[in-house]
C-alpha positions in Angstrom: -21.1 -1.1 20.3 -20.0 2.2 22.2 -17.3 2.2 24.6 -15.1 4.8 26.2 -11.6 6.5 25.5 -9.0 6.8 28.2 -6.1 8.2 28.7 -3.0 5.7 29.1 0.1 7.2 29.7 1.0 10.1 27.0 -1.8 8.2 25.1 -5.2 7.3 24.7 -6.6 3.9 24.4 -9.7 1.8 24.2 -11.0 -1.3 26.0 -12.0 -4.4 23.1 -15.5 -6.0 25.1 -14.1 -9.5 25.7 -16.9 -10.8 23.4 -15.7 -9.3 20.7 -11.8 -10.4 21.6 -12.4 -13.7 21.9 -14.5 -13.8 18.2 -11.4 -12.5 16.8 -8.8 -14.7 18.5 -7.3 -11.5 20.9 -5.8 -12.1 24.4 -3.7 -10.1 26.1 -0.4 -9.4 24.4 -2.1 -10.1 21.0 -0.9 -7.6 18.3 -3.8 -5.8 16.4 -2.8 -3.4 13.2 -4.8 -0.2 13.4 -5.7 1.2 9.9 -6.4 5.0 9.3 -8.6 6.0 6.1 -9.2 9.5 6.9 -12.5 9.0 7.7 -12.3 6.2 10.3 -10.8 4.0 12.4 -10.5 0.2 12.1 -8.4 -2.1 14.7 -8.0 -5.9 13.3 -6.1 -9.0 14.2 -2.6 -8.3 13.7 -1.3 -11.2 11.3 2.0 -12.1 9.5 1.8 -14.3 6.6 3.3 -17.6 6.0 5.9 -18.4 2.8 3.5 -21.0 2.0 0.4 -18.4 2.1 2.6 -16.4 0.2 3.4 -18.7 -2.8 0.3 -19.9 -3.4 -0.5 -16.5 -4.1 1.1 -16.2 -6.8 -0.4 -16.9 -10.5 0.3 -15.9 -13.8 -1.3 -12.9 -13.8 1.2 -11.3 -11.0 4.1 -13.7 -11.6 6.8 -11.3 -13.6 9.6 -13.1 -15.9 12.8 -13.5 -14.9 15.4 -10.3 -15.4 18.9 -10.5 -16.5 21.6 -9.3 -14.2 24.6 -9.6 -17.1 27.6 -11.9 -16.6 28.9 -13.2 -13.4 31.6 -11.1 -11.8 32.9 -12.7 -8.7 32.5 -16.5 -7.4 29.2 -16.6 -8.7 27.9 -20.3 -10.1 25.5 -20.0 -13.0 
């Protein structure tokens, strides 16, 4: 899909065809991440992820052991 860049303020910026924003959930407002390779450009969804997304990542291949920290030297309860 082509499209056209404009100037927008000090910057430049594109328009998303609202096909294509409503596919991926966009509005206006919506946060998008944009990711730089070197050889190209690539806007996506912008999304955080939840504690629960987080810790169901985790398996025992990427799940490191615990690491000692020595002895308690305040009000610490062990």
């Amino acid at each position: 899909m082509e499209t056209v860049v404009q100037k927008w303020g000090n910057s430049l910026g594109i328009r998303i065809p609202s096909a294509i924003a409503k596919e991926h959930g966009l509005s206006n407002g919506a946060k998008v991440e944009i990711i730089d390779d070197g050889k190209k450009i690539s806007i996506r969804p912008y999304s955080r992820y939840t504690l629960d997304e987080l810790l169901d990542g985790i398996n025992g291949n990427n799940l490191h052991k615990a690491i000692e920290s020595g002895t308690p030297l305040g009000n610490e309860e062990w």
